[in-house]
C-alpha positions in Angstrom: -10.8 9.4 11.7 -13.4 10.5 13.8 -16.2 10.5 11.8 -16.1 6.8 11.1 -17.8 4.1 13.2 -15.6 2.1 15.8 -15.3 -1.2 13.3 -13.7 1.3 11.0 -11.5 3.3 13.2 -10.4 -0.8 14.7 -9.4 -1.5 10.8 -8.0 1.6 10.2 -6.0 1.2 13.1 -4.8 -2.1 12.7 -3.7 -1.0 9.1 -1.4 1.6 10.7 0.1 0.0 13.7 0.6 -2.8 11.1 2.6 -0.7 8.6 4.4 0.6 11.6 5.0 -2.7 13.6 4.3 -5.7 11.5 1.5 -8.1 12.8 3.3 -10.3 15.0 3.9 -6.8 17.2 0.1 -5.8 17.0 -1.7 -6.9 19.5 -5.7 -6.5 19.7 -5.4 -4.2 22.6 -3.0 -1.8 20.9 -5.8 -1.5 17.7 -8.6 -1.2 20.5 -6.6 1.9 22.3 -5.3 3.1 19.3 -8.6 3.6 17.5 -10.2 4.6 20.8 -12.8 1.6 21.1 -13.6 -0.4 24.1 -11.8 -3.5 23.9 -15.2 -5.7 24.0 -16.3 -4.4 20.7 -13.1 -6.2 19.0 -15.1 -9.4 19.4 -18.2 -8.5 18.6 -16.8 -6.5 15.1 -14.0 -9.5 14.8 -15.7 -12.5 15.7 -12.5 -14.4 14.1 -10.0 -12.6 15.8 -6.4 -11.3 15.0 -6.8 -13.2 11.7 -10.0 -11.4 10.2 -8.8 -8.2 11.7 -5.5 -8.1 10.1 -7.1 -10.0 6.7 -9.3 -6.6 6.8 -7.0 -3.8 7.3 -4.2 -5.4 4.6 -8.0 -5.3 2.2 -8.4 -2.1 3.7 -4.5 -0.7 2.8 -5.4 -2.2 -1.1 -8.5 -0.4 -1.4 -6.8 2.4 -0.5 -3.7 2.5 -2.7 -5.3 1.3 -5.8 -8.1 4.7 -4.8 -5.3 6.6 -4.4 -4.1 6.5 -8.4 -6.8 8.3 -9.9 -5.2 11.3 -7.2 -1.9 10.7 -8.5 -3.2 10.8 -12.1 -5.8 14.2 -11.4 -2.4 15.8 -9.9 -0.3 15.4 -13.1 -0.6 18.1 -15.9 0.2 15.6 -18.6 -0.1 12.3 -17.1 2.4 10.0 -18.1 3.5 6.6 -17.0 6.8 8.2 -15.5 4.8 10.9 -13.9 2.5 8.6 -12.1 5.2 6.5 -11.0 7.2 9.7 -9.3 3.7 10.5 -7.8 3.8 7.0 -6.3 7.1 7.3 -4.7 6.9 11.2 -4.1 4.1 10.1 -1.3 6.4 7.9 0.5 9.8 10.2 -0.4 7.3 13.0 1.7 6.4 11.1 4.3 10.0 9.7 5.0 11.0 13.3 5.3 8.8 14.4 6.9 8.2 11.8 9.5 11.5 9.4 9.9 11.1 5.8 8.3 9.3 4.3 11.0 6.1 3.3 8.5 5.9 0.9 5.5 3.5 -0.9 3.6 1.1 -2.9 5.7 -0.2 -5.4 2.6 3.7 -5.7 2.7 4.4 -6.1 6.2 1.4 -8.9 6.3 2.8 -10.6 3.6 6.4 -10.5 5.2 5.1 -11.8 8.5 2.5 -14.0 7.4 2.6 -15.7 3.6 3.6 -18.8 4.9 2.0 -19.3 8.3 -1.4 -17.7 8.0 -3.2 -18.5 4.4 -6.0 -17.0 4.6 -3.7 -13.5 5.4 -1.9 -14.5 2.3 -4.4 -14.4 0.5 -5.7 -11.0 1.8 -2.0 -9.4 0.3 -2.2 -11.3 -3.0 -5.9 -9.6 -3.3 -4.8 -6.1 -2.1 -2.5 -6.3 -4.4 -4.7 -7.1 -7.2 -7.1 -4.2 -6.1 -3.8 -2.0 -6.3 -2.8 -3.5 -9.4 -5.6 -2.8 -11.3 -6.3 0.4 -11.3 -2.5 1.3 -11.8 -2.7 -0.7 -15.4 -6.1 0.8 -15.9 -4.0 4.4 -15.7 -1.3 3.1 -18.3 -4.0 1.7 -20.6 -5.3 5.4 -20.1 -2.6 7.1 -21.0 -1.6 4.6 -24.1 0.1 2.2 -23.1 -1.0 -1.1 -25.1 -3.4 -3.3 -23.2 -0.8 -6.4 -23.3 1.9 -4.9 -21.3 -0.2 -3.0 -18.5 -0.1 -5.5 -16.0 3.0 -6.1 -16.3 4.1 -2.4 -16.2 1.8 -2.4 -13.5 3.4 -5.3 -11.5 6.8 -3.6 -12.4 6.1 -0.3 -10.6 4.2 -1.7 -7.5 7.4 -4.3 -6.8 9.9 -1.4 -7.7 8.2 0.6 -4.7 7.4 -2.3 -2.3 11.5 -3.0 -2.7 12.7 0.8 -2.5 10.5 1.1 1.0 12.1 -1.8 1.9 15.3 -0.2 1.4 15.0 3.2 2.1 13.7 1.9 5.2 17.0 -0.2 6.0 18.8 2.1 5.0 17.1 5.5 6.5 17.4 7.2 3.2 15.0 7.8 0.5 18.0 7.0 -2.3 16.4 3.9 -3.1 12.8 5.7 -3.8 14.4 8.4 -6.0 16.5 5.9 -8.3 13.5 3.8 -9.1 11.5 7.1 -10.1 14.4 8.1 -12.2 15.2 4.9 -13.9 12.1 3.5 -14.1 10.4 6.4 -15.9 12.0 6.9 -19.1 10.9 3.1 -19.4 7.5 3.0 -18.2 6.7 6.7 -20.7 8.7 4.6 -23.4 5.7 1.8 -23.5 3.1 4.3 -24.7 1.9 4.1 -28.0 2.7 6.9 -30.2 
């Protein structure tokens, strides 16, 4: 985290303590302190605020999961729908583990905390979760899956996981994330083209 610039580290930040939190419990001096930046600099960098902050890191947390499928997809031997959905859940089954179930989703968390009263915040999740979206049907197309149902296959896998964090969260087990990688994959593999 060092190595990026103080309006990074403040996004960055905000993402976390957002995914941790939600965003009516993140406050601007947490992000400040919590990416090590003087408080000042959250006006200059954020000239609108809470709103723009939080608008960024949910942006910021799309970018960064719809990146994170070609990793999934470069891990896999054989890549295969199923297999790239198990990847998907295997990073949150690790970190749950590993960590407790204090963390979730921050486009999520945004949307949960914010769809109705904050539109432009809205909007922020609906486009991270285009920017996820896409490069998760670009993988099926990839891997044979015809181009009509990749969205949707797509839209299937993203909601299975948003709702098995949501559980496994509630529920302080990762049951919920290892059902929806085993029932869901014979599916998702059965929707490639032979």
């Amino acid at each position: 985290m060092s190595e990026r610039g103080p309006r990074e580290r403040m996004v960055f930040s905000a993402a976390q303590l957002i995914r941790r939190d939600g965003v009516a419990a993140t406050g601007m001096r947490e992000v400040a302190a919590h990416a090590g930046a003087p408080r000042g600099s959250l006006q200059h960098y954020f000239p609108g605020g809470k709103e723009q902050l939080v608008n960024e890191a949910v942006g910021w947390a799309g970018r960064y999961a719809g990146k994170r499928v070609a990793r999934f997809v470069a891990a896999l031997d054989e890549p295969t729908p199923g297999g790239l959905f198990a990847e998907m859940v295997r990073q949150w089954t690790d970190e749950y583990e590993a960590e407790g179930f204090a963390g979730g989703c921050p486009v999520a968390a945004a949307t949960v905390d914010c769809a109705e009263s904050t539109a432009s915040t809205r909007e922020a999740a609906s486009a991270a979760f285009a920017t996820w979206t896409g490069p998760v049907a670009q993988a099926l197309a990839d891997m044979g899956v015809p181009e009509q149902r990749t969205v949707a296959l797509a839209t299937l896998m993203i909601s299975s996981l948003e709702g098995a964090l949501l559980m496994a969260r509630a529920e302080q087990d990762v049951r919920a994330l290892r059902t929806v990688a085993r029932e869901l994959g014979p599916l998702l593999d059965a929707a490639v083209r032979h």
